[in-house]
C-alpha positions in Angstrom: -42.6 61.3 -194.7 -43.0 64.8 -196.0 -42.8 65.3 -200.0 -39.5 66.6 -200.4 -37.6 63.2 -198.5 -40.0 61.1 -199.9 -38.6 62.5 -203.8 -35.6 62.2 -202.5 -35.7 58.7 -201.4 -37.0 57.7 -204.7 -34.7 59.2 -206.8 -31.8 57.7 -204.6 -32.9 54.6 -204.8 -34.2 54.0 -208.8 -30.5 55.9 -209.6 -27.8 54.4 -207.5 -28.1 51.2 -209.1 -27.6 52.6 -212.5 -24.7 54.7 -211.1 -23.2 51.7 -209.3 -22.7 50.2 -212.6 -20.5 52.2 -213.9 -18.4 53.1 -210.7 -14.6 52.4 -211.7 -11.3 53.8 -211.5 -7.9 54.3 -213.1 -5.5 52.4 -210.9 -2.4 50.3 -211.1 -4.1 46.8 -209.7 -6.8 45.5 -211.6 -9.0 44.7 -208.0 -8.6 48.6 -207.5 -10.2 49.5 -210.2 -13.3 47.7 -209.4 -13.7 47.1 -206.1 -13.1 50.1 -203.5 -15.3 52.9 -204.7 -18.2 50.7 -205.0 -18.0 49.5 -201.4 -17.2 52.9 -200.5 -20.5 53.5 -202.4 -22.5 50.8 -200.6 -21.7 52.4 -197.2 -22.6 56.0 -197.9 -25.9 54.8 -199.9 -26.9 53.1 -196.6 -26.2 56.4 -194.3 -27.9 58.3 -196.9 -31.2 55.8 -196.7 -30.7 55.7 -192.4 -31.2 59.4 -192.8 -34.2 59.7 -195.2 -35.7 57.0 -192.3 -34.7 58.5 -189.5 -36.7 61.4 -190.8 -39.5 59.4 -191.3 -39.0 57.6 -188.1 -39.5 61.3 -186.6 -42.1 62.2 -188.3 -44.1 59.5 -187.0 -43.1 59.1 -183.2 -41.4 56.6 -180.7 -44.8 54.5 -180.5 -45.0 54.2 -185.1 -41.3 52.9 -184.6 -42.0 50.3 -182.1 -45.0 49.2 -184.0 -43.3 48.3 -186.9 -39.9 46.6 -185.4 -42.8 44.1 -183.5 -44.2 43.9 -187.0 -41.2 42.5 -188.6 -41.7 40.0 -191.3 -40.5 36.6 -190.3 -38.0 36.4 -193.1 -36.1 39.4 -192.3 -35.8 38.3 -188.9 -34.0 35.0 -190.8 -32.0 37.5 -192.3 -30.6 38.9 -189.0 -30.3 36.0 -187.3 -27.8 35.2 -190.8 -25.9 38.6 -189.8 -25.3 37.0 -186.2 -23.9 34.1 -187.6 -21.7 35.4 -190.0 -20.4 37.7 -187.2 -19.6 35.0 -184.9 -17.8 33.0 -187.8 -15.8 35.4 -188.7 -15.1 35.9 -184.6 -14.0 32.6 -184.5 -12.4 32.2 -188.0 -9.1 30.8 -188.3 -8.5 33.9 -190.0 -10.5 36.6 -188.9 -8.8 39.2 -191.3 -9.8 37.6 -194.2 -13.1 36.6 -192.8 -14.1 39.9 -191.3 -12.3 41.9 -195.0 -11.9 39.2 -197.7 -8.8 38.6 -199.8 -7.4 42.0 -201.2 -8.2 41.0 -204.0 -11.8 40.5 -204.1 -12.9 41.7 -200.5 -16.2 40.0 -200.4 -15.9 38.9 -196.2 -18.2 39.1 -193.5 -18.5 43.1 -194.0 -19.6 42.9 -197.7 -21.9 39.6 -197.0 -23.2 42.3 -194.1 -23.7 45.1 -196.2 -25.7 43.1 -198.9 -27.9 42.0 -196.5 -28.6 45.9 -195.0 -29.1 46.5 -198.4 -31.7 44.0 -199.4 -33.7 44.9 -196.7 -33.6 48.7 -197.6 -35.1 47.7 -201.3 -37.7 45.2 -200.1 -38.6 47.7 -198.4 -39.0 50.1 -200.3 -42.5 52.6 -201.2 -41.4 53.4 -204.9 -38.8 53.0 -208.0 -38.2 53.2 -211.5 -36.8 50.8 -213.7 -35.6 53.3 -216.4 -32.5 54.3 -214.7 -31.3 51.0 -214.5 -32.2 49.3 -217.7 -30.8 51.7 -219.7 -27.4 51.8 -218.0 -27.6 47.7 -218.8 -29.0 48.6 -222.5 -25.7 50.8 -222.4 -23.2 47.8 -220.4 -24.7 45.5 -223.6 -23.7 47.6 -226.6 -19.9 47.7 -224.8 -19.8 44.0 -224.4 -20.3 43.8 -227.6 -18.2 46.5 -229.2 -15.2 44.9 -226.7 -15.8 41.9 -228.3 -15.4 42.7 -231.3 -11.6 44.2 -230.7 -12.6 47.9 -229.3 -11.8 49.5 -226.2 -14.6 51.9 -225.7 -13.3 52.2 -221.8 -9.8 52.6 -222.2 -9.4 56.5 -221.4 -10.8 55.2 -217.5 -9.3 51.8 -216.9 -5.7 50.4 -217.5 -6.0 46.3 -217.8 -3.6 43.7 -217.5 -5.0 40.8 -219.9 -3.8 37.5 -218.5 -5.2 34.0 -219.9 -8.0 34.2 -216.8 -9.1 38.3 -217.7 -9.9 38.1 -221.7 -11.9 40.9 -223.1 -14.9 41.6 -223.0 -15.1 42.8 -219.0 -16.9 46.0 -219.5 -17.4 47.9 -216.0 -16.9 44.3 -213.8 -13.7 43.3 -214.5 -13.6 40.2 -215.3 -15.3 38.2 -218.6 -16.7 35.9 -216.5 -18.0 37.7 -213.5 -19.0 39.9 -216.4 -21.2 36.7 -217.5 -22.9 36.6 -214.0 -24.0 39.8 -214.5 -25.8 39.6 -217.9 -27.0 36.3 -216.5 -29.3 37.9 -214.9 -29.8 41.2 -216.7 -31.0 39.2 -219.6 -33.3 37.0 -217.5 -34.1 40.3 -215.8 -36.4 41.1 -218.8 -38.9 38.4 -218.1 -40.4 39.6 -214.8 -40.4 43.2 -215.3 -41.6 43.7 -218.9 -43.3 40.2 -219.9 -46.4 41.4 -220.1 -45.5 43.5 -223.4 -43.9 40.5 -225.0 -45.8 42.2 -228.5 -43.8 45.3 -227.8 -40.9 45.2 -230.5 -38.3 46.6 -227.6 -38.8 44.0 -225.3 -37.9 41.4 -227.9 -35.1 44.1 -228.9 -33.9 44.3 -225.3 -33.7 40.4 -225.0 -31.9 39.9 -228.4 -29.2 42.6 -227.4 -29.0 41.4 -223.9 -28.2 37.8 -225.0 -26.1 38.4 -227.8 -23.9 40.3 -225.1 -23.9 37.3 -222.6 -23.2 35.0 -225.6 -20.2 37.2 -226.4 -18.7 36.5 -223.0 -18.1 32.4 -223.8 -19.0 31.4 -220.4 -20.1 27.6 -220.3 -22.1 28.3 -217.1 -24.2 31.3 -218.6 -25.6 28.2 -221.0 -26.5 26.1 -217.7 -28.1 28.8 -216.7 -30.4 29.7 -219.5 -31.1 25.9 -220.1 -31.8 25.7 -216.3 -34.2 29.0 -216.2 -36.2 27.5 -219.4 -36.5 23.9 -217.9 -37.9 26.0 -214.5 -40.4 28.1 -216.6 -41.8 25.5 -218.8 -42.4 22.6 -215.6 -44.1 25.8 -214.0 -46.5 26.2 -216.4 -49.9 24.1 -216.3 -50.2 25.7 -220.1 -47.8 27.5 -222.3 -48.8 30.1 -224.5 -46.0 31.1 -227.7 -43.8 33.2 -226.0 -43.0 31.0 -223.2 -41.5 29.1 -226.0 -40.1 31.6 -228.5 -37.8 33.6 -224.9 -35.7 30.6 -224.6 -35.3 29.7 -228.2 -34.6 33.8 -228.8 -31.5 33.8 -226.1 -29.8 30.6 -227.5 -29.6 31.3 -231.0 -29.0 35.1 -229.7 -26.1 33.9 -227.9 -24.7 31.5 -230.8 -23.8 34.6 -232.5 -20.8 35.0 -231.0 -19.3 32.7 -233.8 -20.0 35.3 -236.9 -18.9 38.3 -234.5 -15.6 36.7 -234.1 -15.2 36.2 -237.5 -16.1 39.9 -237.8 -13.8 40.5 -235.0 -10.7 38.8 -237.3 -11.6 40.8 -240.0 -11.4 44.2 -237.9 -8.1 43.1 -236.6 -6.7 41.8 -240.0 -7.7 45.6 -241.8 -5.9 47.6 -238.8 -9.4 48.6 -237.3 -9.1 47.1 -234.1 -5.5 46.7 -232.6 -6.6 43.1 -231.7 -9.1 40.5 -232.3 -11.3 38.6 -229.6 -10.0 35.2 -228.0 -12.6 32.3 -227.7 -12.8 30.1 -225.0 -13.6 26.2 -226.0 -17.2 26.2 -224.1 -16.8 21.7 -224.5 -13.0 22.0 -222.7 -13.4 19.3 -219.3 -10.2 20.5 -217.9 -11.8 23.5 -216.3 -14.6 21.0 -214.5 -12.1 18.6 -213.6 -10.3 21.6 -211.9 -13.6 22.6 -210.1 -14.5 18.4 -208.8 -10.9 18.7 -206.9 -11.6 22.3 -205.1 -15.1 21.2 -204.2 -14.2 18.1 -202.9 -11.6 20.2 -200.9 -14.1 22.6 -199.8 -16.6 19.6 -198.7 -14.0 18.0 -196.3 -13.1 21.5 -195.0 -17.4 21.6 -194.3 -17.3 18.4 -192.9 -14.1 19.1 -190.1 -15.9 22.0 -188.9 -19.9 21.5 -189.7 -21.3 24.4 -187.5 -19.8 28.0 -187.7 -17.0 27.0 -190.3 -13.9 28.5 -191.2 -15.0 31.6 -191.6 -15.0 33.9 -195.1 -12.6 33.6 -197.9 -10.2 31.2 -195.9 -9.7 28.6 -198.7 -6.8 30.1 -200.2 -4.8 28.8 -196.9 -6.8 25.5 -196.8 -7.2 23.9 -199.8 -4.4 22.0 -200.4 -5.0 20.5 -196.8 -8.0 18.9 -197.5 -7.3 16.9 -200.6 -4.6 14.1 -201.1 -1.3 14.8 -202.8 -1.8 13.1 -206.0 -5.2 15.2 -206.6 -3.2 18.2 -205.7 -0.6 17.7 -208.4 -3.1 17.1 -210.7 -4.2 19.9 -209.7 -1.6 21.9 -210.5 -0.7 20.5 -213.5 -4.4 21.1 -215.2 -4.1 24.4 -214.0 -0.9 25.0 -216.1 -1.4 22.8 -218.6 1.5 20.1 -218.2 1.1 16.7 -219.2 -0.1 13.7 -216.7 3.5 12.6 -216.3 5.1 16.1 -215.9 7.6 15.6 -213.0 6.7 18.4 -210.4 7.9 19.4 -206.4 5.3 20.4 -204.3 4.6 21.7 -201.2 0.7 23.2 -200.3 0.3 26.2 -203.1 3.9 26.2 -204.6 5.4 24.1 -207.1 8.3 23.7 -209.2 8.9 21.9 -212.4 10.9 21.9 -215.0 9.8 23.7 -218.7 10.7 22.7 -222.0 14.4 23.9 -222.0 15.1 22.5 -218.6 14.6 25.7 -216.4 12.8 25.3 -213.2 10.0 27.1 -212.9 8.3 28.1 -209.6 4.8 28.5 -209.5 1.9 29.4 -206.7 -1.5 28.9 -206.9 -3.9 31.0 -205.6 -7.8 29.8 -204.8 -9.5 32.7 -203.1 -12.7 30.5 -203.4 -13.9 27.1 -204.0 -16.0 28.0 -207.9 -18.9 27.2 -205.8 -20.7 30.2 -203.8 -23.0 27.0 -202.4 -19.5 25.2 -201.2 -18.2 28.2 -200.3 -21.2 29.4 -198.0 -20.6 25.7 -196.7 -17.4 25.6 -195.5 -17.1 29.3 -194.4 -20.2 29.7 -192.1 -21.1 26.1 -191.8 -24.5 23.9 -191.3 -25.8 27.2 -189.3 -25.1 29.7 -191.6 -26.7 27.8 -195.0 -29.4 26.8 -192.9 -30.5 30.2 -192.2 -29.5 31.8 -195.5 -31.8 29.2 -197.1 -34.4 29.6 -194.8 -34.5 33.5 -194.8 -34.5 33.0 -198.6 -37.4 30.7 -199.0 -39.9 32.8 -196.1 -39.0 35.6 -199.0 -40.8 34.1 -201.8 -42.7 31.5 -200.4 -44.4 33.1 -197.0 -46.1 35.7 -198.8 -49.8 35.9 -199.1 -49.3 38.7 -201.4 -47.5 37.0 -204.0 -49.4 34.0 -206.0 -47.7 31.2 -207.6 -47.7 32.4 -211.1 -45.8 35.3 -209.5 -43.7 33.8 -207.1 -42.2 31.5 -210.5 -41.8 34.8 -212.8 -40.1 37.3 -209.8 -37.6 34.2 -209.4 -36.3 33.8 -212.8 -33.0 36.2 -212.7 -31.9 34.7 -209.0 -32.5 30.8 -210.5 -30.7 31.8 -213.3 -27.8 33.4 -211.2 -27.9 30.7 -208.9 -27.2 28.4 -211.3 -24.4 30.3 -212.3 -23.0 30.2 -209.2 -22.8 27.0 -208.4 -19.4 27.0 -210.6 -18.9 30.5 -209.5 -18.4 32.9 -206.6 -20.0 36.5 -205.0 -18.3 39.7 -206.3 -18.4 43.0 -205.1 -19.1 44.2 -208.6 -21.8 41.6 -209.8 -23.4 40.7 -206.2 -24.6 43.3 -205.0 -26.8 44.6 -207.9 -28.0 41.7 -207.8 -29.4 41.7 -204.3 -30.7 45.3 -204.9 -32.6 44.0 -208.2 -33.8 41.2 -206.2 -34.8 43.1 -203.2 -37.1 45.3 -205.8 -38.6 41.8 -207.4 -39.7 40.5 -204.4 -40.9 43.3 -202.5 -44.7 43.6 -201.5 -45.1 47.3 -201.9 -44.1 47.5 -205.6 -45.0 43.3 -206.7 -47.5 42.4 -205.1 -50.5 41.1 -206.7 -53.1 43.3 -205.5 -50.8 46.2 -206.7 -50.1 44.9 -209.6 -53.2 44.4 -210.7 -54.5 48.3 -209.6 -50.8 50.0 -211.1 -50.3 47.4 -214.3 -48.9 50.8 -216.6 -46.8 51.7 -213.8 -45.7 48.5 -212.9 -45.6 46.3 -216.2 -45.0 42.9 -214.5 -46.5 39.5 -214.4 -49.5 39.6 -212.2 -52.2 37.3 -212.8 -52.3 34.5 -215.7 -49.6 35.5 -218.7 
């Protein structure tokens, strides 16, 4: 690779992540806003990276190119061998529409699944990148969670919103407060791998403070599991725990807890005409929204267990939910959903009710579940026994089939995706959220830039956690 393409590739890849943060758009339908140009932006960043290779590929000859596809690491092999199976479930998917595109709405089929998995490989790959780009366009993502929560719309001259009771502020750049959450999940627990070793560096401790009082802002009960999870994972993985192993965990809770005095600050802004409006709180200790969740993934786990080997295919629950779950769980259902009491009388068939409100109108309602809360459940029933089986596998060779990465490292490079993945078990993949995440991860656990040996030689470069910290 000559000079010129191999600046090129590294400024394309340490800035589209950055960029891809903040790629929204005015439109009339909140999933437009989001959504399009950043797949739009997926696809042209990997033709951009075929190029730069193919180049490369030239460069050094038919024979250099052969070498290297026998050289394949076992893992990414796992990885294609995941592509094959999410292409033949979404062949034979009982909706291959959906499957193959996703639900208008949140378009996260086989394509997308397909397209995260091209580019993972392209930044565990990778020769070279720089984390500046990136962290400060989270520093930046921070500071507006914040300022949204406290009542001000720092974004409004780009996006139009519709707030609904599902869509409360803050959303930032993602869309949605709780896919928002996802995010700074694992922006906050992103700090730990990539700058622990400076843990007497004021900014990293600034960084963390920021980061968390941003997730805390976003109310999200699963955000907690998360962080309690991540710090119950670091401290069984150490033999020996040194102060700061101690003081990162206690530092994000009571940074999150802040929340309370910043919506009393956010009351008092909307009470002296500052802010048009003040924040709305979710009650983190409300059950109804896990009761909601035990129904759909018991749905989802029958819909596994009909069809155990290539599943349904991709975001096909919305048409089979209500098949997999018995009438009176259904009503209930429905009636958690839109808050009616135990004994509310109620018509349904499948995903439409009717009822009768208050002053004796009948109201007509449909519910929609483009997923099952549970990417785990989801991968489950849509792809099957085959398709987890390989997802985990390829995921596992990743960390664990490395002799390049020691244990110390392999526990530090996995805190953001065990923190994430915890998240998801009560939520779902979004185009927004997802896929920086499997770039960021695709950067943690590559050899070229992580490795121990190259940690060790480039630890200014590359301030991470090799050795004993």
């Amino acid at each position: 690779m000559n000079i010129y393409t191999e600046k090129i590739e590294y400024w394309l890849l340490s800035c589209f992540p950055a960029i891809y943060l903040f790629l929204v758009m005015p439109a009339s339908i909140a999933s437009d806003e989001f959504v399009p140009l950043r797949l739009y932006s997926l696809v042209i960043f990997i033709f951009l990276m075929a190029i730069l290779k193919s180049i490369n590929f030239k460069q050094g000859g038919t024979e250099e190119v052969f070498k290297k596809i026998f050289k394949t690491p076992i893992h990414i092999l796992f990885y294609l061998l995941f592509i094959a199976s999410t292409v033949m479930s979404s062949i034979f998917s009982v909706d291959p529409s959906a499957s193959w595109f996703g639900v208008y709405s949140m378009r996260t089929g086989g394509i997308f699944l397909i397209i995260c998995l091209f580019i993972f490989l392209i930044y565990n790959t990778a020769k070279n990148f720089s984390w500046t780009p990136f962290i400060f366009s989270i520093f930046i993502i921070n500071l507006i969670t914040i300022s949204e929560y406290l009542g001000f719309r720092p974004l409004a001259f780009i996006l139009e919103r519709s707030i609904s009771l599902t869509s409360l502020f803050p959303a930032a750049t993602i869309g949605l407060r709780q896919h928002l959450a996802g995010l700074l999940t694992f922006t906050t627990l992103l700090i730990i791998p990539i700058y622990i070793k400076r843990n007497l560096d004021y900014k990293f401790w600034l960084y963390l403070v920021i980061s968390s009082v941003a997730l805390g802002c976003t109310n999200n009960t699963s955000s907690y599991s998360a962080i309690l999870g991540t710090a119950l994972f670091l401290i069984l993985s150490r033999k020996r725990h040194r102060l700061h192993h101690i003081m990162i965990p206690v530092v994000i809770f009571s940074s999150m807890l802040l929340y309370k005095p910043l919506k009393n600050l956010s009351d008092y802004l909307a009470a002296n005409g500052v802010v048009n409006k003040s924040t709305a709180n979710k009650v983190i200790t409300n059950p109804t929204t896990f009761k909601t969740r035990l129904i759909l993934w018991e749905s989802a786990t029958q819909m596994t267990l009909k069809k155990p080997i290539l599943g349904w295919g991709l975001q096909t629950f919305n048409n089979q939910w209500y098949n997999n779950i018995s009438q009176n769980k259904g009503d209930r259902l429905f009636r958690m959903e839109l808050g009616l009491s135990d004994n509310q009388k109620m018509v349904r068939i499948n995903d439409s009710a009717a009822y009768k409100n208050t002053k004796g109108e009948t109201e007509q309602v449909i519910l929609n579940y483009t997923s099952s809360h549970s990417a785990l459940l989801d991968l489950a029933y849509s792809q099957g026994i085959l398709g987890v089986g390989l997802f985990l596998t390829a995921i596992l060779l990743s960390i664990f089939r490395n002799p390049n990465f020691s244990t110390s490292h392999i526990a530090y490079m996995s805190v953001p995706l065990i923190g994430y993945s915890i998240y998801l078990i009560a939520w779902f993949i979004t185009v927004p959220t997802t896929s920086l995440v499997v770039i960021i991860t695709g950067i943690l656990w590559n050899k070229n830039l992580y490795s121990d040996r190259v940690l060790l030689n480039n630890s200014e470069k590359y301030p991470s956690t090799g050795g004993d910290i």
